[in-house]
N, C-alpha and C positions, 0 to 999 in steps of 0.2 A: 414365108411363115407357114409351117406346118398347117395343116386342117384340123379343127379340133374333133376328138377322138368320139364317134357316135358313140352315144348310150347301149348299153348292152338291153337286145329283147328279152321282154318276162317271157319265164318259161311259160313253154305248153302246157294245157292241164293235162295230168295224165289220162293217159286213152286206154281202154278196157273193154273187151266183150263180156257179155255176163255169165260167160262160163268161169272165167276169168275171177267174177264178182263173187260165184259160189265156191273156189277156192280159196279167193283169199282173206274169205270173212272167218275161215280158220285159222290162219297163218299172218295179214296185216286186215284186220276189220276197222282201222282206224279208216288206212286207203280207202277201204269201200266207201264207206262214208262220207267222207269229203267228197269225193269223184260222184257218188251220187242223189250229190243232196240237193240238184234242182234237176235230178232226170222224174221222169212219169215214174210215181210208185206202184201201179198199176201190174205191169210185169212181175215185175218177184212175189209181188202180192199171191197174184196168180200160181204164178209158178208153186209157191210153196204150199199153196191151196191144191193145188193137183197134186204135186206128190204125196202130201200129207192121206189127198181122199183114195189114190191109188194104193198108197202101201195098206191101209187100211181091207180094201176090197182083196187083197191079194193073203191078205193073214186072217180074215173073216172067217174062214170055216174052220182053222185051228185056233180062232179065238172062241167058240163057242163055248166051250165049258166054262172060261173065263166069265165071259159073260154073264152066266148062268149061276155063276157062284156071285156075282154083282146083283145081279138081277134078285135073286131069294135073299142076299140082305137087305135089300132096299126093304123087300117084304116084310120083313119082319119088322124094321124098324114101327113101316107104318102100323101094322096090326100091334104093336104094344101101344103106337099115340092113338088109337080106332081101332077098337076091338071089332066092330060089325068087317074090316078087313080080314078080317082072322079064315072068315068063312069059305068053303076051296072053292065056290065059283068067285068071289071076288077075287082071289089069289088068282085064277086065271085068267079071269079079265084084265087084272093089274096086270100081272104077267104078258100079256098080247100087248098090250098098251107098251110097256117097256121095252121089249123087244124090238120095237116100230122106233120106241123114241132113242134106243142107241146106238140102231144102226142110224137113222138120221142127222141126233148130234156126231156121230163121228165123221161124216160128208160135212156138213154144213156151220162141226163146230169149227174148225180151224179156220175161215175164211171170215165168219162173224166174229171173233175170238180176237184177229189181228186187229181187224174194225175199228173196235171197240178198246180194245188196248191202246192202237195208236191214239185212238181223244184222250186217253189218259197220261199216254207219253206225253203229248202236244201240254197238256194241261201240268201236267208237274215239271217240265220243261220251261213251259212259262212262268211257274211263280217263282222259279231259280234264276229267272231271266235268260232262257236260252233263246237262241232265234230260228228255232225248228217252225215250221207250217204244218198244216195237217198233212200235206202232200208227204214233205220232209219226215215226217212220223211213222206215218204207214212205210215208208223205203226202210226206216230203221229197225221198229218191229219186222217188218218180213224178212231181211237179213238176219234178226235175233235169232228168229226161230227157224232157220236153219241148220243147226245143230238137232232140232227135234226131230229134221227128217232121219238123221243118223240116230237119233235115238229110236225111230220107229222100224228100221233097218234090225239095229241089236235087237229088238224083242220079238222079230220075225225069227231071228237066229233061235233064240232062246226060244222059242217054243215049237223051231224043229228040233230041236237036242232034249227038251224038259218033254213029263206029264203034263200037258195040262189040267188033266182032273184035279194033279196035285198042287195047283198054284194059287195060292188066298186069294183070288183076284186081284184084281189093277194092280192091287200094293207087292205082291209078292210079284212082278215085272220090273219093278221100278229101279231103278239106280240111286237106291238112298236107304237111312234108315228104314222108311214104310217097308222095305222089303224082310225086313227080320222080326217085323210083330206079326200077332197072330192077330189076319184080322176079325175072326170073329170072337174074339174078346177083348179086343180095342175100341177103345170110345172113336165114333166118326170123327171126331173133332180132332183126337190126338193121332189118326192116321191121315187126315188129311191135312195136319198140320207136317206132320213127317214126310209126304211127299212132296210136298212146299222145298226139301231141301234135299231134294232129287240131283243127283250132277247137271244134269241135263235142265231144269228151271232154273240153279242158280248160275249156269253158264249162259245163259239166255237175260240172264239178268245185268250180268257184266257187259254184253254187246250192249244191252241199252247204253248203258252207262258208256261206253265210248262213243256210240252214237250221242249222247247229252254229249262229249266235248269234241267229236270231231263237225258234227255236223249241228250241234247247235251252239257252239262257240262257247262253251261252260267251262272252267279254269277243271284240274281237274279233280281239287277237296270238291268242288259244286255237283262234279258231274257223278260223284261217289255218293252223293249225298243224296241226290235225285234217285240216284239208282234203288238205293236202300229204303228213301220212301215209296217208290214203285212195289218193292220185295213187300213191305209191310201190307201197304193195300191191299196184294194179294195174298194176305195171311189172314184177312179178319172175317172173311167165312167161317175157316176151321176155328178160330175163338170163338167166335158165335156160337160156334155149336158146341163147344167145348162148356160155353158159360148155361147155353140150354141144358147140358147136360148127353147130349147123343153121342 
């Protein structure tokens, strides 16, 4: 009598370096995400935290004017809510004060940014029933925003080829609508509601959303759905202020 025929081995999981991880969260980001949804999120955290602060330091002094065109709207806005700001030592102490706090948030926004993101994935993940961890979250935000480093890439391009004197600030960088209002006669609310729908935030927004079904097991109407309330919650700043009025 024959021997009966062994069981065929489950496959391997597949195996991947994280060079590997940052290609093919372009090309299969579903892969990424299975494969690394019980590695340390730690790494790519990191990692997209350094390029993010590096490309940053490397386009800082051809952002200045940008900035500068940032910096004197914020001004204004306040000295129409507080006239005693209106005054030009206040406008330059504000002024010093902001300058300190932009180059700051731009080192320190994208690392607290993920953070903070990820308890949100975690948490709208959850009440869709997903089975992501906080671990699990933070690997999927850092791979989302992967694409932001290539967006921070394009606006180093653009602004060796552009004026910068001539660019509205942030908004006239952007890849979306915000780039073709004027922003100084744009309500804050309605321009920052426009670069809400930036190439580059709503393609960040679609990784979540594969991250909800590769890596937290969400059918994929749930994980579209997840997505879209992640998108909102980060829209009701710019309503806020749209409903204040700025």
């Amino acid at each position: 009598m024959s021997e009966p025929m062994a069981a065929a081995p489950a496959p391997a999981p597949e195996q991947a370096g994280l060079f590997e991880d940052f290609i093919d969260i372009f090309i299969a980001p579903a892969k990424v995400f299975a494969r690394r949804v019980a590695a340390n999120s730690v790494v790519p955290w990191l990692i997209v935290s350094v390029l993010l602060g590096g490309l940053f330091f490397a386009s800082k002094n051809v952002m200045e004017p940008v900035f500068e065109q940032e910096i004197g709207r914020q001004l204004q806005i306040q000295a129409k809510a507080n006239p005693a700001l209106a005054a030009p030592e206040a406008q330059e102490k504000a002024r010093a004060v902001m300058k300190v706090t932009f180059v700051w948030s731009s080192i320190l926004g994208a690392p607290i940014l993920l953070l903070l993101l990820a308890l949100l994935v975690w948490a709208v993940g959850k009440a869709f029933g997903a089975t992501l961890t906080y671990n699990s979250s933070l690997m999927v935000t850092s791979y989302a925003w992967v694409p932001r480093v290539l967006a921070s890439v394009l606006t180093m391009v653009q602004l060796q080829v552009m004026d910068a004197n001539k660019i509205s600030g942030m908004a006239g960088l952007s890849f979306g609508p915000a780039r073709f209002l004027d922003a100084d006669s744009t309500s804050m609310g309605l321009l920052q509601l426009a670069m809400r729908c930036d190439v580059f935030v709503l393609w960040t927004t679609v990784l979540i959303g594969v991250g909800f079904y590769a890596a937290g097991k969400l059918s994929k109407e749930k994980s579209a759905m997840a997505a879209a309330v992640l998108f909102v919650l980060g829209c009701l700043p710019a309503v806020w202020a749209l409903i204040k009025g700025t």
